[in-house]
C-alpha positions in Angstrom: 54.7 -8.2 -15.6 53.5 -4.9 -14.1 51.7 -2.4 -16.1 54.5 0.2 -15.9 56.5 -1.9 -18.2 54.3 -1.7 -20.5 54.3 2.0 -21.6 57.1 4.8 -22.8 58.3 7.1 -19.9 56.5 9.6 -18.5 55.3 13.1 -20.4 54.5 16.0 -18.9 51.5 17.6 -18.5 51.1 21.0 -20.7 49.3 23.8 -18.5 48.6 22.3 -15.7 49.8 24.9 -13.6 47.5 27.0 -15.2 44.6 24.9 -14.3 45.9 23.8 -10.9 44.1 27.6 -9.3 40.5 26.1 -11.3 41.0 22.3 -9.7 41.2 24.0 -6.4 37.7 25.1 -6.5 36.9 21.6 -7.0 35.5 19.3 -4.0 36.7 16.2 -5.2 40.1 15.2 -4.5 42.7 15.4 -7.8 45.6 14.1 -8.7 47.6 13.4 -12.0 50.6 11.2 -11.8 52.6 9.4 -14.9 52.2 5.8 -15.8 55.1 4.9 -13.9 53.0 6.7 -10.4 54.6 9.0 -10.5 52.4 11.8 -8.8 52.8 15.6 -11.1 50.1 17.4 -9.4 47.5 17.0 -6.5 44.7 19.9 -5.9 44.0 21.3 -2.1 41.3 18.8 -2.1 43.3 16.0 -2.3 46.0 17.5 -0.1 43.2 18.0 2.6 42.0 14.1 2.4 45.4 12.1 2.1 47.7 14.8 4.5 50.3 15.2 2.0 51.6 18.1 1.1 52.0 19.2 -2.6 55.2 19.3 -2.5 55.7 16.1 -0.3 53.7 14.3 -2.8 55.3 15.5 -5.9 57.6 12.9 -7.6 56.4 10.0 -5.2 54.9 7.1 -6.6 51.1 7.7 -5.7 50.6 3.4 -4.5 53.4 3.5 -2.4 52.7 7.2 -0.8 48.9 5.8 0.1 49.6 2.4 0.8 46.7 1.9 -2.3 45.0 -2.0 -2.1 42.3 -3.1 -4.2 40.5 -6.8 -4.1 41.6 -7.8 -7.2 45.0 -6.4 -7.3 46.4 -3.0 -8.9 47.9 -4.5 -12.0 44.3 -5.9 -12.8 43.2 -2.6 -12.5 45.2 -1.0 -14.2 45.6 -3.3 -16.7 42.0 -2.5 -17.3 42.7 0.9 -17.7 45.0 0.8 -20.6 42.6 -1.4 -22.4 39.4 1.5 -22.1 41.1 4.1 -20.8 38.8 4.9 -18.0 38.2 2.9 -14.5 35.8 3.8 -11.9 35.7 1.7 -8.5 36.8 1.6 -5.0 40.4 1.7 -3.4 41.4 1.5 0.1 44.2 3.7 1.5 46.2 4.8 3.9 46.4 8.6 5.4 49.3 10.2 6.0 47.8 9.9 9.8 47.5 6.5 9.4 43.8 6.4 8.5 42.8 3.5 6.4 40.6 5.6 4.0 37.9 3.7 1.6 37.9 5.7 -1.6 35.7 6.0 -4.7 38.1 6.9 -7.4 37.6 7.7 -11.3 40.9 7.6 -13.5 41.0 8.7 -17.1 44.1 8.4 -19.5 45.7 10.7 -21.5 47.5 9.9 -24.4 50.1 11.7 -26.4 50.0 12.4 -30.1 50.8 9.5 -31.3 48.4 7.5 -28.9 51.0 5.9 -26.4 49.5 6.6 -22.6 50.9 9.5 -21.3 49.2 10.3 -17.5 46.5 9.6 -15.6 43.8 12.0 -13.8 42.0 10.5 -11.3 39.1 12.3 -9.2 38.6 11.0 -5.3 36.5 11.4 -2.7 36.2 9.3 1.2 33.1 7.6 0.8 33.1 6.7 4.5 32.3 10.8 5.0 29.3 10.8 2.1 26.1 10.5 3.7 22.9 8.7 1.9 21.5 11.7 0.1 25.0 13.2 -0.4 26.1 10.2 -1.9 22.8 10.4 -4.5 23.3 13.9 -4.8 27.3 13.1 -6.1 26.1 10.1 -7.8 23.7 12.4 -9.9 25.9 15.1 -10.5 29.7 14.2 -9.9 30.2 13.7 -13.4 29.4 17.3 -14.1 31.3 18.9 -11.4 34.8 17.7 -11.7 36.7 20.9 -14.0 39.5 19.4 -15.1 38.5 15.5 -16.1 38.5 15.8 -19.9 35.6 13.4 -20.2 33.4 15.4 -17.8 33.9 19.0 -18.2 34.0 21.6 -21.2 37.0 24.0 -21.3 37.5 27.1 -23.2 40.9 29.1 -23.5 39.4 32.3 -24.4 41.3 36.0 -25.4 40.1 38.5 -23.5 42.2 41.5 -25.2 39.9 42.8 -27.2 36.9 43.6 -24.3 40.4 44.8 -22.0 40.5 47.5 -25.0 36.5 48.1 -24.1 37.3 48.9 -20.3 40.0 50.8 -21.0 38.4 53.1 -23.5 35.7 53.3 -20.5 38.3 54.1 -18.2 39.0 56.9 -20.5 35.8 58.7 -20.8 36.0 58.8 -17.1 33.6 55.7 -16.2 34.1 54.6 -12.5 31.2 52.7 -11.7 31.3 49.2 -13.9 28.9 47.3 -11.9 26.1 49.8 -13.3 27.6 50.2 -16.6 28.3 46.0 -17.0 24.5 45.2 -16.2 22.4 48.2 -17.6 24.7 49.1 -21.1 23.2 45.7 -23.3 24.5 47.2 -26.2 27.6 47.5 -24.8 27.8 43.7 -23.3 26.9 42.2 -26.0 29.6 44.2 -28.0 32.4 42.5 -25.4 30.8 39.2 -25.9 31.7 39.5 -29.6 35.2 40.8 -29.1 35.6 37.5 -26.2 37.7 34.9 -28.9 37.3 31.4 -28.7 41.4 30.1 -28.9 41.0 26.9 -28.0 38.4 24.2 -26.8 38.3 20.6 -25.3 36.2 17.9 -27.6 34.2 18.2 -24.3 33.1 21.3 -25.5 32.0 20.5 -28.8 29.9 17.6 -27.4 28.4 20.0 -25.1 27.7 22.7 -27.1 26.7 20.3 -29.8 29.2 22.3 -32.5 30.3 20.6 -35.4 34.2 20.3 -34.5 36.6 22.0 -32.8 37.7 24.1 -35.7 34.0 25.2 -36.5 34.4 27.0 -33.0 38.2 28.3 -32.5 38.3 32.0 -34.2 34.7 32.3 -33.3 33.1 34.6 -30.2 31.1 33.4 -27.1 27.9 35.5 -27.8 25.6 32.6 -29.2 26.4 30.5 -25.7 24.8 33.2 -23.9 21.1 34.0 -23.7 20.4 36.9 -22.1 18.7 35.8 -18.8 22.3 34.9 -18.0 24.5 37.5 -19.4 24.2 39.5 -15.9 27.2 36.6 -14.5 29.5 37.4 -17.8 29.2 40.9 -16.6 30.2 39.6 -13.0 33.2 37.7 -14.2 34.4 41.2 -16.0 34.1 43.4 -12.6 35.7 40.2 -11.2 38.9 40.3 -13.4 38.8 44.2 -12.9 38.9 43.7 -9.0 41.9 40.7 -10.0 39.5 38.2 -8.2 41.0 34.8 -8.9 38.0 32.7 -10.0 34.4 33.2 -10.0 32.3 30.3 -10.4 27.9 30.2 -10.4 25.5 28.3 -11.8 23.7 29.6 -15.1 21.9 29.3 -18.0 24.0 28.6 -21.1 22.9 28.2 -24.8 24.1 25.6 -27.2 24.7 25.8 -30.7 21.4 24.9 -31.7 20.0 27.6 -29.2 18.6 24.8 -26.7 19.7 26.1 -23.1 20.9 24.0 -20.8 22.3 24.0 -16.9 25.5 24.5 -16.6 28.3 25.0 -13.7 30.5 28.2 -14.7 33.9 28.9 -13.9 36.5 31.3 -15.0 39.6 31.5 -13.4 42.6 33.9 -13.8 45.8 32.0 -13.0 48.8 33.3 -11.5 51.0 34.9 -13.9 48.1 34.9 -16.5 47.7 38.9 -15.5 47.7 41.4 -18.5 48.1 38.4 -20.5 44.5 39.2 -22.2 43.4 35.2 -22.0 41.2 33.3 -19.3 40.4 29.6 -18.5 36.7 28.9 -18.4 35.1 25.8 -17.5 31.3 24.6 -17.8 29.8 21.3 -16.8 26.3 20.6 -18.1 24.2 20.2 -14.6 21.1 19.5 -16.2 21.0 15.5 -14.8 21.9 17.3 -11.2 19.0 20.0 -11.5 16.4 17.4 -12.5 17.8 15.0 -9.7 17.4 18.3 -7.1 13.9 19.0 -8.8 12.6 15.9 -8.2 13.9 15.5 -4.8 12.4 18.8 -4.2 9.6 17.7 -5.2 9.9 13.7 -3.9 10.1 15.8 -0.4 6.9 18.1 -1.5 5.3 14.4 -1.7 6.4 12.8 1.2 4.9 16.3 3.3 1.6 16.1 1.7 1.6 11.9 2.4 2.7 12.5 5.9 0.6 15.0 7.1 -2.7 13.3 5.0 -2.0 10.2 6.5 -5.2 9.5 8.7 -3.1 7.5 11.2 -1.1 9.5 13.6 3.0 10.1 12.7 5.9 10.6 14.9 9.4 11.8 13.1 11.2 11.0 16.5 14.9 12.2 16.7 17.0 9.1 18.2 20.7 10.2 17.7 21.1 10.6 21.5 19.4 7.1 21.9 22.0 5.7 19.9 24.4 7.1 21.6 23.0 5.4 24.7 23.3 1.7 22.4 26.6 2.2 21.8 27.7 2.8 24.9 26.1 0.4 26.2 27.7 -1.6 24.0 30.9 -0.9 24.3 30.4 -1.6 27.9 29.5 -5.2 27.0 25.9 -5.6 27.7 24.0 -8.0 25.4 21.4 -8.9 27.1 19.2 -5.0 27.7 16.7 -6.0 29.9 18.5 -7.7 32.4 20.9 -4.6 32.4 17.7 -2.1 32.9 16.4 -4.5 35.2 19.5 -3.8 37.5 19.8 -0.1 36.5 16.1 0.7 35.9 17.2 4.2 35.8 18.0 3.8 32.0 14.3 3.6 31.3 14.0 7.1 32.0 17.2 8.1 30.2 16.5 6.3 27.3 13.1 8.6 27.2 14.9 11.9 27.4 17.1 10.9 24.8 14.6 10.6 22.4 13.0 13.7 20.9 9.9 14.5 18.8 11.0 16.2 15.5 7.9 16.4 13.6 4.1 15.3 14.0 1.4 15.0 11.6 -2.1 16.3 11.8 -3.7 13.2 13.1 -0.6 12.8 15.8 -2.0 16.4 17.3 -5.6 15.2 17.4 -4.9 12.0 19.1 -2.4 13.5 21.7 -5.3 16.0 22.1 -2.8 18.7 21.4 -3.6 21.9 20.1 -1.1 22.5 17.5 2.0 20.5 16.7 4.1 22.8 18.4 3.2 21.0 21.8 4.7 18.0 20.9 7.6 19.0 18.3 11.1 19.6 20.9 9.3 17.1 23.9 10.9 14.1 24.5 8.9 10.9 24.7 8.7 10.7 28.2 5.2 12.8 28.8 4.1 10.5 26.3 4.2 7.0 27.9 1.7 5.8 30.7 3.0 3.5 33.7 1.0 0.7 31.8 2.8 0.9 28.8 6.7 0.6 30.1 6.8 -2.8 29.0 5.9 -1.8 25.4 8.7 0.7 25.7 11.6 -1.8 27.2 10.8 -4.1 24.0 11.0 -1.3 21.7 14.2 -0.4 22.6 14.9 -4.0 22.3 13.8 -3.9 19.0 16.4 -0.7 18.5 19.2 -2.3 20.1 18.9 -5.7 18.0 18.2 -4.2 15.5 15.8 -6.0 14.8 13.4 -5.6 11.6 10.7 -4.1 12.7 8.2 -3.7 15.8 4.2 -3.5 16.4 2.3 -3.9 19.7 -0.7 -2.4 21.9 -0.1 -0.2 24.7 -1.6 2.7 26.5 0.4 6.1 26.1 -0.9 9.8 26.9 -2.3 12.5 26.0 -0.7 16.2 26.6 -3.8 16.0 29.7 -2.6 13.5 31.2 -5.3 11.3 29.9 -4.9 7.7 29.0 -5.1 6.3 25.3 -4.9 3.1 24.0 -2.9 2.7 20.8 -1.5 0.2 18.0 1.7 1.6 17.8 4.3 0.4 14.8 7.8 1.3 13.7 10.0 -0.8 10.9 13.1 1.8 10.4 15.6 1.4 7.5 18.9 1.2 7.8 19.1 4.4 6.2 16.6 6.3 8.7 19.0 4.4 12.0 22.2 5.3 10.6 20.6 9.0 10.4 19.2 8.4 13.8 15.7 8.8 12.6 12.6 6.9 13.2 9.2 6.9 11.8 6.2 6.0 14.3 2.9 5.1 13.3 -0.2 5.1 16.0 -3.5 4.1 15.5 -6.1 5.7 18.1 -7.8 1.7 19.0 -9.4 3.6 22.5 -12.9 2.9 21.1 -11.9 -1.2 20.2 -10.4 -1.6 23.3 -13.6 0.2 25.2 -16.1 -2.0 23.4 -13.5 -5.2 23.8 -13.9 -4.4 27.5 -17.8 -4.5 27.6 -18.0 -7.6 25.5 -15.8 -8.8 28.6 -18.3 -7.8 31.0 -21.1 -9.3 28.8 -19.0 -12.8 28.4 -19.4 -12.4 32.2 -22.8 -11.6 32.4 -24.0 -14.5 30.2 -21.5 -17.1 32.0 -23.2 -16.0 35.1 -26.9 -16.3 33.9 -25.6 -19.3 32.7 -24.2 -20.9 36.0 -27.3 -19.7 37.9 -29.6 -21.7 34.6 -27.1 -24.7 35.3 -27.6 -24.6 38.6 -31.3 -24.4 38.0 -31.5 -27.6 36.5 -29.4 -28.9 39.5 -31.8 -27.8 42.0 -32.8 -31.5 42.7 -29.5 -32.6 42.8 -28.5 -29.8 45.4 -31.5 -30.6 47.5 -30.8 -34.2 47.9 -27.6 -32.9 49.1 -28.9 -30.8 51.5 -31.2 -33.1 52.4 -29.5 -35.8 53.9 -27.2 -34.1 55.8 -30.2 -32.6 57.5 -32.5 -36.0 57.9 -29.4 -37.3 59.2 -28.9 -34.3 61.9 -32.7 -34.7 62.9 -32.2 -38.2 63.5 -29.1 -38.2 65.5 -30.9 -35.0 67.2 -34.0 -37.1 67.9 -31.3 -40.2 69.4 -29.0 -37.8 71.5 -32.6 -36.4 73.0 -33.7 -40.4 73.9 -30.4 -40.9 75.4 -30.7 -37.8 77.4 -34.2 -39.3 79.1 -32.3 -41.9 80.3 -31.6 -42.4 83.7 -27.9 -42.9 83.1 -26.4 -40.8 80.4 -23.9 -42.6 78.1 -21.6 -40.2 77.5 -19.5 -41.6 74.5 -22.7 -42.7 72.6 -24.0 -38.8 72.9 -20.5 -37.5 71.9 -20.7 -39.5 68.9 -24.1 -38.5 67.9 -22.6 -34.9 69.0 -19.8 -35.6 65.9 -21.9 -37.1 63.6 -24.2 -33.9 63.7 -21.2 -31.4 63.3 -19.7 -33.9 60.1 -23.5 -33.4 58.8 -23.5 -29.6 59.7 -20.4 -29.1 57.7 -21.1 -31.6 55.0 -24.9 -28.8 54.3 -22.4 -26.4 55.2 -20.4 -27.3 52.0 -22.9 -27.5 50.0 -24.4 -24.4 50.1 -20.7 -22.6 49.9 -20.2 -24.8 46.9 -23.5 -23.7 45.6 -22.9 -20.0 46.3 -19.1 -19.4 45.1 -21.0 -20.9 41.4 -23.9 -18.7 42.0 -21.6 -15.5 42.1 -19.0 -15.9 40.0 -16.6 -13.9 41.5 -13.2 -13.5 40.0 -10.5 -16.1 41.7 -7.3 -15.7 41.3 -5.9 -18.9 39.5 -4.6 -21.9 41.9 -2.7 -24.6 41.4 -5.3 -28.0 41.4 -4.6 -31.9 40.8 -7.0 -32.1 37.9 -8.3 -35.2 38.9 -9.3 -33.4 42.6 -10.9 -30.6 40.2 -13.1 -33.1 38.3 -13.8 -35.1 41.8 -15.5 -32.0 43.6 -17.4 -31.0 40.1 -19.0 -34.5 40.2 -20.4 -33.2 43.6 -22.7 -31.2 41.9 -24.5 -34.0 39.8 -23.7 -36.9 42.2 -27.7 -37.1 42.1 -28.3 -36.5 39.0 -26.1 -39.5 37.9 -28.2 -41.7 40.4 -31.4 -40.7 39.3 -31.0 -40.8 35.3 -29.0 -43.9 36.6 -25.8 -43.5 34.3 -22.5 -45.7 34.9 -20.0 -43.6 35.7 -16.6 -44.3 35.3 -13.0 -42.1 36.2 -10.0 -42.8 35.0 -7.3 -40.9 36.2 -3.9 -40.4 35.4 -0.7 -41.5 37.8 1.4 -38.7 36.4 1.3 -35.1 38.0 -1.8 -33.3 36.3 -1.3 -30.0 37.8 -3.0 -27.1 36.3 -3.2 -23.4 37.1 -7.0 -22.3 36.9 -10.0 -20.6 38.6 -11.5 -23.8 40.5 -15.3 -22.1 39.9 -14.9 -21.4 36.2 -13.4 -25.0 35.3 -15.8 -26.6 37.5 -18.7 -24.9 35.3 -17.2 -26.2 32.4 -16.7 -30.0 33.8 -20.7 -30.0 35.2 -21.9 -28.2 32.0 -20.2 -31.2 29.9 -21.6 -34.3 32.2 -25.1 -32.7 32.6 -25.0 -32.3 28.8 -24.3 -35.6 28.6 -26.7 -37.2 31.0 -29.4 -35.5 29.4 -28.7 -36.7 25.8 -28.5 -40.0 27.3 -32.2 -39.8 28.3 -33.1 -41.5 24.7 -31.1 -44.6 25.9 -32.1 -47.3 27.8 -30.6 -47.4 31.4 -28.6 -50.2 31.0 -26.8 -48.3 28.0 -25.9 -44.7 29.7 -22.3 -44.6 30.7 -20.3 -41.0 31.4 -16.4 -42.0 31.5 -13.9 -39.1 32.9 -10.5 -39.0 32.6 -7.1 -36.9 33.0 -3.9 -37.6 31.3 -0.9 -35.8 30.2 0.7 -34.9 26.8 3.8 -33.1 26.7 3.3 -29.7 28.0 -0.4 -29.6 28.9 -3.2 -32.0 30.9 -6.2 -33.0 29.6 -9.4 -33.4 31.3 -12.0 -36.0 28.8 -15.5 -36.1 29.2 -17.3 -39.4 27.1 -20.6 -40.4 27.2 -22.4 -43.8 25.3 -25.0 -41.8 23.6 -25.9 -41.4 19.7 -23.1 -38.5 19.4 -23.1 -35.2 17.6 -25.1 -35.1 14.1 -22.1 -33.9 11.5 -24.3 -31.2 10.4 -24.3 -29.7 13.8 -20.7 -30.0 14.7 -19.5 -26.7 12.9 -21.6 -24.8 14.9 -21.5 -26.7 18.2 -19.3 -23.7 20.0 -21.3 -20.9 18.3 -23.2 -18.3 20.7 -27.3 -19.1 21.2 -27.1 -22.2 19.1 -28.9 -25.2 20.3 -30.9 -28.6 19.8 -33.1 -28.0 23.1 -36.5 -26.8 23.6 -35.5 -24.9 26.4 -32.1 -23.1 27.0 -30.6 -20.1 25.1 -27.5 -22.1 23.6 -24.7 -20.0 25.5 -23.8 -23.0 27.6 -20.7 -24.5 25.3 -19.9 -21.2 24.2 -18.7 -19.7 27.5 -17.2 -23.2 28.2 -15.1 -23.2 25.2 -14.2 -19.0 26.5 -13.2 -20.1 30.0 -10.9 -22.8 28.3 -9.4 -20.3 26.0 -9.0 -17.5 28.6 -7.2 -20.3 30.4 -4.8 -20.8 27.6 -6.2 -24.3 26.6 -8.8 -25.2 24.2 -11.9 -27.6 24.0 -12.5 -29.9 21.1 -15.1 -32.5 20.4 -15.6 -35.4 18.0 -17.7 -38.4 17.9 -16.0 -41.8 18.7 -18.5 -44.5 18.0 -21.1 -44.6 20.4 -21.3 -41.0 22.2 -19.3 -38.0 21.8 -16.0 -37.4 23.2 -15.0 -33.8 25.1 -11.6 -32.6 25.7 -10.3 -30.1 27.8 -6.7 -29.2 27.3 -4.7 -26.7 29.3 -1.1 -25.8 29.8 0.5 -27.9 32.7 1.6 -25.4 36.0 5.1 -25.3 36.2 
């Protein structure tokens, strides 16, 4: 059963003409129809959002005019309606353009005398056109601004005869100049508030103005509403009816019964046909909710100023509505994936920078741009702003704006208005609110002086790895000589034999060419050597190769060949089958591989020969290769293992303790890490690093 069936016919609507020149002031969309929907009356408002004329929407039913839809159904609705007599909520309709139109819509009822429902007013607007502060701005005051809505708005019918007596007997003695006479004569205005009659009022009113009823009031005169900071706009509204000005309306200061004063939206309008009739409409909506609500967003915005230019971290209010523009178009045109579309049109880079525009800078912004006031920065785009080095900071922040994705922090270099390079932690994590307003929020923190002493802790990591290749290469000096060595007994002696041969009275020739190879194979053999020796001497930065780790490990074990013979440790290699290729600076891993097996050989010294046993291996694990380095000795007390890696700590007499700790650095600058534990006899070192591809 539909709701219409459920209530008498429709009644019509006393004086709504005369109000229909007052609800056309109004912003909100109005309309009155019966409870059959049958529309009696729509305002300009409502004619401008739905495209209907008045008179094309007059005695249409209002649902099917607007194609009206709600969730639930509009018998639920309205079924909810009778039973409170007021529903607030969304509808969607239909234009008479054919926009679908989402609409926030308040209905009141009306009943008749004997309480059966007689109409319904309802108050519109398109919520798809309300912005965010708009929409708290008509969420704070919307229930004072609406005129006509019984529930929301006080109205007085008020006669007006008696001051029209008081104009014309200052017509008479020859008074031409009102506006002077209305605001400096007091006496006189507060003589024609007296003489203005109360004739009717709303229950509206009474709440309002906080009267006992409505009879306490009708018969009564307006002077006690208005205190005189305010009586300056009654004196308005008289030169306005004098000029036969429609409607005036303001915002004033009114008084209530109890003498409180309050906010309050003023209107007074003089219908058509009301003329000479001596009686006005006048409307008031109490505004005070609205005027703390601006007051405090006044001074909510007085806050956010102070916070963002005290902040000591630099600000950027960028303007990104022309960015947007850019993501929507791009989307529209189907890209997904943004990088691979700037990789092939790189040109969008600089587009995207030109597009976006500084709106506002803090204090600390112009002090780390170097800027000397905020006016330098403030209408630039962003484009002076980035460094070549930081472009791929920008192309994943715009990722981050084209995703939209949550929120986005990194550290790049930008510039200052010199030209001058700066390192930054830049930071953004927009609201919705701030994208859909095509606004963003920067923050930068000046990290020059990090990254600046980040960079000479670099160069000392350096320094000590090379002090501590040349010490390891120190205690290698008998091992390198023995290498030299015998390459160069060997050349002497095959020197001393290709010399006897010569004496001879016949020459062999394929014995001396021998002897002739065997010295070059020696020659090279010193040769190699001493390049090995050097390239760990100096340190120079490699670029990484790609090395079978097992090869790596083999040419490390070059360097202590001797050492192993002479503190006559076992060694054993076990080396993987699978592919153990790894991406690394041969030098540096090699200094990590000799620093582990001379650490080892010397902690071995406490055991007896037949005990000392070194075992390398390689193996692989997923993703990454592993290099292990194991030794038979008494293994790492627990209470030194924490500190093992630390930087100058160690168990010798000699030695400054940096060894391990630039061998764990190389590892991790490699992308791998090095762990130890003991496992039974000895201690067990593993390198791990990331597999090349």
């Amino acid at each position: 059963m539909t709701v219409e069936l459920l209530v008498p016919a429709r009644t019509p609507i006393p004086n709504v003409r005369a109000l229909a020149s007052a609800l056309d002031t109004v912003s909100d969309a109005v309309m009155v129809f019966g409870m059959d929907g049958e529309i009696m009356f729509v305002n300009r408002s409502a004619q401008n959002l739905y495209g209907h004329s008045a008179d094309a929407a007059a005695g249409r039913n209002t649902d099917e005019l607007l194609a009206t839809r709600h969730p639930h159904g509009l018998d639920t609705i309205k079924g909810l309606l009778l039973d409170a007599g007021e529903w607030s909520g969304e509808l969607y309709r239909r234009s008479a353009a054919g926009a679908e139109l989402k609409t926030g819509v308040d209905w009141t009822l009306q009943r008749d005398d004997h309480g059966y429902p007689s109409f319904v007013v309802e108050r519109s607007r398109d919520l798809a056109r309300l912005d965010e502060i708009a929409e708290q701005a008509r969420i704070a005051s919307h229930r004072y601004e609406n005129i006509f809505q019984a529930m929301a708005a006080s109205f007085w019918e008020l006669d007006f005869s008696g001051v029209r007596r008081m104009i014309g007997e200052l017509m008479q003695r020859g008074v031409t100049d009102f506006a002077h006479h209305f605001h400096n004569d007091e006496e006189w205005l507060e003589q024609a508030l007296r003489n203005t009659i109360v004739l009717d009022v709303n229950e509206k009113t009474v709440e309002m103005f906080g009267a006992e009823s409505r009879e306490a009031m009708i018969g009564g005169n307006v002077e006690a509403a208005w205190p005189r900071q305010s009586r300056h706009l009654f004196a308005d509204a008289l030169l306005y009816a004098i000029r036969r000005e429609p409607r005036l309306s303001a915002e004033t200061i009114l008084t209530r019964m109890d003498g409180t004063p309050f906010n309050a939206l003023f209107t007074v309008c003089w219908p058509p046909g009301h003329e000479g009739k001596g009686s006005v409409l006048v409307g008031a909506i109490d505004i005070s909710d609205r005027k703390r609500s601006e007051a405090e967003l006044i001074a909510s915005e007085a806050r956010y100023r102070e916070l963002f230019q005290a902040m000591s971290m630099g600000l950027l209010h960028l303007d990104t509505r022309r960015l947007w523009q850019i993501f929507r178009r791009l989307k529209d045109e189907g890209v997904t994936d943004l990088r691979a579309h700037i990789e092939l049109n790189p040109h969008l880079i600089q587009e995207a920078m030109e597009a976006t525009v500084v709106a506002e800078v803090n204090s600390a912004a112009v002090a780390l741009y170097g800027a000397k006031s905020a006016s330098e920065l403030v209408g630039t785009t962003v484009r002076s702003l980035w460094s070549p080095k930081g472009m791929r900071t920008f192309i994943r922040a715009l990722e981050s704006g084209f995703y939209l994705l949550p929120g986005f922090e990194e550290e790049t270099e930008q510039l200052r208005v010199d030209g001058t390079p700066i390192a930054v932690h830049l930071s953004f994590n927009p609201s919705p609110a701030l994208r859909a307003e095509g606004r963003l929020l920067v923050g930068l923190i000046d990290i020059s002086e990090r990254v600046a002493a980040e960079q000479a802790l670099a160069e000392l990591k350096k320094t000590f790895a090379h002090h501590t290749r040349l010490a390891l290469l120190g205690e290698l000096t008998a091992s390198i000589s023995h290498e030299i060595n015998q390459p160069l007994s060997a050349i002497m002696t095959y020197g001393a034999a290709g010399r006897r041969l010569l004496e001879r009275p016949t020459v062999d020739k394929d014995k001396l060419a021998v002897i002739q190879n065997n010295i070059v194979a020696d020659a090279r053999r010193a040769a190699d050597v001493i390049a090995r020796t050097r390239a760990m001497a100096t340190g120079k930065q490699a670029d990484k190769l790609v090395v079978n780790a097992a090869s790596l490990v083999e040419d490390s074990l070059k360097f202590v060949d001797h050492e192993l013979k002479m503190n006559a440790v076992r060694l054993e290699k076990q080396f993987s089958d699978a592919k153990t290729s790894i991406a690394v600076d041969p030098v540096q891993l090699q200094q990590v591989i000799v620093n582990l097996v001379v650490n080892a050989i010397q902690e071995m010294q406490k055991l007896p020969h037949a005990r000392r046993a070194i075992t390398l291996r390689t193996g692989v694990g997923g993703d990454h290769v592993s290099i292990e380095v194991q030794d038979s000795g008494l293994g790492i007390p627990a209470e030194n293992m924490p500190f093992l890696f630390d930087n100058f700590f160690t168990t010798k007499t000699t030695g400054l303790g940096m060894g391990l700790a630039i061998c764990k650095q190389i590892v991790e600058a490699h992308g791998g890490k090095l762990t130890v534990e003991n496992t039974g006899p000895g201690a067990l070192f593993k390198i791990i690093l990331p597999a090349a591809a």
